[in-house]
C-alpha positions as CSV (number, residue, x, y, z in Angstrom):
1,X,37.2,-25.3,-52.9
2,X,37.0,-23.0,-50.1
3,X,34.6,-23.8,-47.3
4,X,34.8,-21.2,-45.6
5,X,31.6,-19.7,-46.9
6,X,30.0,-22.6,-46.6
7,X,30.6,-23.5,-43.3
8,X,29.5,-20.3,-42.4
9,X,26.4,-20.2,-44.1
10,X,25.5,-23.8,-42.2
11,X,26.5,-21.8,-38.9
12,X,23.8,-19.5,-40.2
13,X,21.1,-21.9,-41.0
14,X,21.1,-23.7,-38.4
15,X,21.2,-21.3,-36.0
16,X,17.9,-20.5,-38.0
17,X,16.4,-23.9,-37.8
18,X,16.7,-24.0,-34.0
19,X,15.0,-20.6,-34.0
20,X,11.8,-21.7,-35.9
21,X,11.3,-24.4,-34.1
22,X,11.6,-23.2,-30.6
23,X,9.7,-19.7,-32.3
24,X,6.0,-22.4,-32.0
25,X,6.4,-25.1,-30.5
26,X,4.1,-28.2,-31.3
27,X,1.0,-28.8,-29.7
28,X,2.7,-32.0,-28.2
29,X,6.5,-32.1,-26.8
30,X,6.9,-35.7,-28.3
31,X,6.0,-34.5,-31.8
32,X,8.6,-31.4,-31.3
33,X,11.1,-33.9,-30.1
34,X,10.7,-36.3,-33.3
35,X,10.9,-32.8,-35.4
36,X,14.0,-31.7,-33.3
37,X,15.6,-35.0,-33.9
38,X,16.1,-35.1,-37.3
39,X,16.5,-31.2,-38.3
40,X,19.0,-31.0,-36.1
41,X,20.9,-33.7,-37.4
42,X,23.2,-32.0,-39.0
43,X,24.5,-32.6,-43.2
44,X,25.8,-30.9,-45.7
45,X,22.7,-28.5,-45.6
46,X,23.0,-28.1,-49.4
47,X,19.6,-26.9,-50.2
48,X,19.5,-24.0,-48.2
49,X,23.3,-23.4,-49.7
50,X,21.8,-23.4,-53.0
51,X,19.4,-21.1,-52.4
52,X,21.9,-18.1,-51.3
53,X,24.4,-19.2,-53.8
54,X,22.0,-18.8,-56.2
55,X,21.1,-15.3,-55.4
56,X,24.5,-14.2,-54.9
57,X,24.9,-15.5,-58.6
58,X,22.7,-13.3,-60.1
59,X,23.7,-9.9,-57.9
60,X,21.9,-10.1,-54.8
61,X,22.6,-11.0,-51.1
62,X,22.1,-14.4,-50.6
63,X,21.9,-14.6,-46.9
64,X,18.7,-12.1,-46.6
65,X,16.6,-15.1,-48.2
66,X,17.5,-17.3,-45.2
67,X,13.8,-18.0,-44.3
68,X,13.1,-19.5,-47.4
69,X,16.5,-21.6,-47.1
70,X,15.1,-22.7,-43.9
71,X,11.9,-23.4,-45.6
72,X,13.7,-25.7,-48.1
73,X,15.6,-27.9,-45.3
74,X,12.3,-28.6,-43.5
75,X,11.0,-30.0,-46.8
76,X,13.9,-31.9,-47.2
77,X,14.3,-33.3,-43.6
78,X,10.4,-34.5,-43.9
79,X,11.1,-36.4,-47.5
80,X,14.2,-38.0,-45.7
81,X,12.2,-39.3,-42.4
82,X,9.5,-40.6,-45.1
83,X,12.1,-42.1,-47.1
84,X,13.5,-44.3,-44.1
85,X,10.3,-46.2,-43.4
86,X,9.8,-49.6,-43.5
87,X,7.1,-49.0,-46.1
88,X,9.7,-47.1,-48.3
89,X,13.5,-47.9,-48.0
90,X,13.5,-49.0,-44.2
91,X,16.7,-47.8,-43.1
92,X,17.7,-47.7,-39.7
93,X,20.1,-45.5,-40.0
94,X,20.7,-41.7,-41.1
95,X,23.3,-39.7,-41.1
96,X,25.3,-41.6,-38.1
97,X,22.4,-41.4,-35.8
98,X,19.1,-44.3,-36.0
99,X,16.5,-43.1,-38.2
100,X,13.6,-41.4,-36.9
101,X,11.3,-44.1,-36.6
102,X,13.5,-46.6,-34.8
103,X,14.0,-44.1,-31.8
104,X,10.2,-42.5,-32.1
105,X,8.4,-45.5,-34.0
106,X,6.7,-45.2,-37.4
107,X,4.0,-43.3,-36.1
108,X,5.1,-40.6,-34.8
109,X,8.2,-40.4,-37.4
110,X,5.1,-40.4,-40.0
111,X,3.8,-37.1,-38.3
112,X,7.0,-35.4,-37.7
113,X,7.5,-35.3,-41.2
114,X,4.1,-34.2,-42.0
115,X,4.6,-31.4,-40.1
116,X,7.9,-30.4,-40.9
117,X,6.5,-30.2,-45.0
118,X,3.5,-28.0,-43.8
119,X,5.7,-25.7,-41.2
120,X,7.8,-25.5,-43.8
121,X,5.2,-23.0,-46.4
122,X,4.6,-20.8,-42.7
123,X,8.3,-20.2,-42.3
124,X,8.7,-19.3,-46.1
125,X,5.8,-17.0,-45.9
126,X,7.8,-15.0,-43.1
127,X,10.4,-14.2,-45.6
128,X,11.5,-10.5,-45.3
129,X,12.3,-8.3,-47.9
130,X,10.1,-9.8,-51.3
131,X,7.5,-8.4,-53.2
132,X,4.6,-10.7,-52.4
133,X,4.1,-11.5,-56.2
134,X,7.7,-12.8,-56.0
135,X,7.2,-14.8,-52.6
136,X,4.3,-16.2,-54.3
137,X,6.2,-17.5,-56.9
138,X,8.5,-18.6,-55.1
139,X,6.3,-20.3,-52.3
140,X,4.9,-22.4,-56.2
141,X,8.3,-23.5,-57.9
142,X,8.3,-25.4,-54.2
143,X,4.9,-26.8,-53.8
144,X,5.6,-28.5,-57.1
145,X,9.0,-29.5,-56.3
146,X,7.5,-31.4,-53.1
147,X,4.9,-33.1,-54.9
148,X,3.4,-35.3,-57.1
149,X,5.0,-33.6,-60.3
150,X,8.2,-34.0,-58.4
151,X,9.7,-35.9,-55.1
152,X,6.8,-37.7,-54.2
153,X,6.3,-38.5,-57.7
154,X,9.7,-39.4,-58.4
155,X,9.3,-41.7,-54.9
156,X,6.3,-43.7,-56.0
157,X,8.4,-44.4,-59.3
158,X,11.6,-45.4,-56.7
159,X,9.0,-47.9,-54.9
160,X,7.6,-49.5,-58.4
161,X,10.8,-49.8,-59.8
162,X,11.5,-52.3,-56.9
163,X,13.1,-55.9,-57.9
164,X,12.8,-54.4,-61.6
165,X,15.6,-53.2,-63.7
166,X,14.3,-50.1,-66.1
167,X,15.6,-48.1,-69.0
168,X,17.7,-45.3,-68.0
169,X,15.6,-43.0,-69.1
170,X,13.2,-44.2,-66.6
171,X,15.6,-43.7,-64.0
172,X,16.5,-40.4,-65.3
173,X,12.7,-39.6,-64.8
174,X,13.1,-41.3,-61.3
175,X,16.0,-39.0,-59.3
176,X,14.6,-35.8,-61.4
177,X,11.4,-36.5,-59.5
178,X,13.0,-38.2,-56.2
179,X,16.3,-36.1,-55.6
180,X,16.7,-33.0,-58.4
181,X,13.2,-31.7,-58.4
182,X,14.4,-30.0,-54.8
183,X,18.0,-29.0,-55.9
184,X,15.8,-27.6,-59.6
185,X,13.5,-25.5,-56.6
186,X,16.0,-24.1,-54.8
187,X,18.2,-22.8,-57.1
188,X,15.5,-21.6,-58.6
189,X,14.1,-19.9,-55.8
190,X,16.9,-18.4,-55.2
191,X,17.2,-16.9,-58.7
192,X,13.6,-15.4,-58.3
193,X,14.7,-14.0,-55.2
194,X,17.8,-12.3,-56.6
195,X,16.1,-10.7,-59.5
196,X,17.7,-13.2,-62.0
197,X,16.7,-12.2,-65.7
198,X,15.2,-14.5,-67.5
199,X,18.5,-15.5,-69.1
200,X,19.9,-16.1,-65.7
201,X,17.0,-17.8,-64.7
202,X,17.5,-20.5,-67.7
203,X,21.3,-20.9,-67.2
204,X,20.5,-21.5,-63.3
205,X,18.0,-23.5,-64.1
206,X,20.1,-26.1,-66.8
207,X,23.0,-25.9,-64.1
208,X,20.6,-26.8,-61.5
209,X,19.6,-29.9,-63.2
210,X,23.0,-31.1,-64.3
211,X,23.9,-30.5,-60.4
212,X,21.0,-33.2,-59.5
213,X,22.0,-35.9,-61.7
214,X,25.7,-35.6,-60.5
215,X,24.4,-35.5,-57.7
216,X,22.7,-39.3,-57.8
217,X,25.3,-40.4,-59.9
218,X,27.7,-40.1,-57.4
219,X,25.3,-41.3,-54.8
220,X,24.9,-44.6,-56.8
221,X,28.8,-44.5,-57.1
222,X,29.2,-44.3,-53.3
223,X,26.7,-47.0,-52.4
224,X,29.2,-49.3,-54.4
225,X,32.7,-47.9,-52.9
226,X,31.9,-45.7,-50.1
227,X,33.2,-45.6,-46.7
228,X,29.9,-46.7,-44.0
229,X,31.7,-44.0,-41.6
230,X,32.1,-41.4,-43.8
231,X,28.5,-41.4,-45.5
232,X,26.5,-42.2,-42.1
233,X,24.4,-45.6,-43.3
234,X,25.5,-48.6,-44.7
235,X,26.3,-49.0,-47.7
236,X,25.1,-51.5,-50.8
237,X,21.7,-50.5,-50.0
238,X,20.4,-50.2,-53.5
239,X,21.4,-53.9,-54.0
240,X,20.2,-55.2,-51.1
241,X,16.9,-53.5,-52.4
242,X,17.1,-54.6,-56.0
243,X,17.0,-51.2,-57.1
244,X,18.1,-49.5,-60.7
245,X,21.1,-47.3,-60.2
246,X,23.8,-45.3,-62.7
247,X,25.7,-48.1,-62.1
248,X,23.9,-51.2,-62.0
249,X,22.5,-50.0,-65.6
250,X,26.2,-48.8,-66.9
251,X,29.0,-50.1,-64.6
252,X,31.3,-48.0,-61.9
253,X,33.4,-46.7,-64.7
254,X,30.7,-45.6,-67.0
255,X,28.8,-43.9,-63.8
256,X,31.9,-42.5,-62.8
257,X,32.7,-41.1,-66.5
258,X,28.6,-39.9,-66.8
259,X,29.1,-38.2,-63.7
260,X,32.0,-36.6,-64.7
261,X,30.6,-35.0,-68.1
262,X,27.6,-34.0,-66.6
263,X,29.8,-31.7,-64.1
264,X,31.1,-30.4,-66.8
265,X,27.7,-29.7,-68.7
266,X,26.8,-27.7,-65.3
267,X,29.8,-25.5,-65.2
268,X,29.5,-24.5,-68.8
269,X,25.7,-23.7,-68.3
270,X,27.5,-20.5,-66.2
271,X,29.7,-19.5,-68.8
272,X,27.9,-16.1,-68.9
273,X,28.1,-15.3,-65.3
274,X,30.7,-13.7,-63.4
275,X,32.3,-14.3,-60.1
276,X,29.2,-14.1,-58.5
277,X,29.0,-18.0,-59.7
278,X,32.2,-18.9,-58.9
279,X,31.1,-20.9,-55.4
280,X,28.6,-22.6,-57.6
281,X,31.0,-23.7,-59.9
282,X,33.4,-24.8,-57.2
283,X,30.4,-26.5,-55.9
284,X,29.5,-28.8,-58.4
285,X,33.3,-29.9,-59.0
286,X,33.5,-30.7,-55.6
287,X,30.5,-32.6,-55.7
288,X,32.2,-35.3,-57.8
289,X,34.9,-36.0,-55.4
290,X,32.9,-36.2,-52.4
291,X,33.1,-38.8,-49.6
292,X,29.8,-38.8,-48.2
């Protein structure tokens, strides 16, 4: 795919993220530091993406919703900081760089993703440019996305499921909570904020959750075969863990050939959009192929 347009819309975002955060500063410069740390870490940055792809999909201009795409990757940075503990998957480290607790301890790595999830509401409420009904809406779909009906949900499910091997419908239940309730929200959201018709909003919406489970799938697939370099933390985690994956339940060929349909599913669920989808499509092909 061309990624041109998606390098430029990380360009954008991050730009963005450094601007928020410098915009009110934290009480305490340690705290802003922690915060700093891992927003700035850089990544793929494909929630925010999400969001302006999917109001580009459906007519509108995807880069005026950029404070609700900024919104998004706060949310997500916090659920990763959380993730890396030493109560939850103690990981040390993220992305190439030690995870937030090993350089600011657990602490202060507990806070800075507490108030990167709260911040996070303020910077979407600045959003320009949206009826407040719609903001409103909007502001829901991710409230419930970020909670107990979704990632922290799907989290406590992730920590249970420990040592255990469960159905995969379980684990289906699992990542929709842990990982695609948040791709589910922002494409979404960025539906809502487009306008989308309701028939838009249901096509998004089935795209958005065969995106999520490729998504894992191939995470699961990468944690078996994937380069340490190229994905920024070691790899064979899940096993080290004794954690349920697409592939410890099926095998690397039947994960890679799940993984593989359910692309397909996601591109078909846009059938009845135009070339406003076409990144999205592009997307979610190159999703399967990635490297990290």
């Amino acid at each position: 795919m061309d990624k041109s347009q998606w390098q430029e819309r990380i360009q954008l975002i991050e730009k963005a993220l450094v601007q928020e955060l410098k915009r009110k500063p934290a009480l305490e410069p340690k705290l802003q530091e922690a915060m700093e740390y891992s927003l700035t870490a850089g990544g793929k940055r494909l929630r925010p993406i999400l969001v302006m792809a999917a109001a580009d999909a459906v007519g509108a201009k995807g880069t005026d919703f950029v404070q609700v795409a900024c919104g998004i990757e706060m949310i997500h940075t916090y659920s990763l900081i959380h993730d890396d503990l030493p109560a939850m998957d103690n990981d040390d480290y993220r992305r190439g760089k030690l995870t937030n607790h090993k350089v600011f301890g657990e602490a202060m790595a507990i806070l800075a993703g507490d108030a990167l999830l709260t911040q996070a509401f303020e910077v979407m409420g600045r959003q320009q440019g949206v009826e407040p009904q719609v903001l409103l809406r909007v502001m829901q779909e991710m409230s419930i996305a970020a909670g107990p009906d979704g990632m922290v949900g799907g989290q406590v499910i992730d920590m249970l499921s420990e040592d255990k091997r469960i159905s995969m419908e379980e684990l289906r239940k699992l990542h929709m909570g842990k990982t695609g309730a948040l791709f589910r929200a922002a494409l979404r959201c960025g539906a809502i904020l487009g306008g989308a018709t309701e028939k838009q909003l249901a096509d998004l919406t089935e795209y958005a959750e065969c995106f999520g489970l490729a998504f894992q799938i191939t995470d699961d697939i990468l944690d078996v075969i994937g380069d340490e370099a190229e994905i920024g933390k070691p790899v064979g985690s899940d096993e080290r863990n004794n954690k349920s994956t697409y592939v410890t339940l099926t095998s690397l060929e039947e994960a890679q050939a799940l993984a593989a349909k359910t692309v397909d599913r996601a591109v078909n669920a846009l059938s009845d959009m135009g070339e406003e989808a076409k990144f999205l499509r592009e997307l979610v092909q190159y999703l399967i192929n990635r490297k990290k």
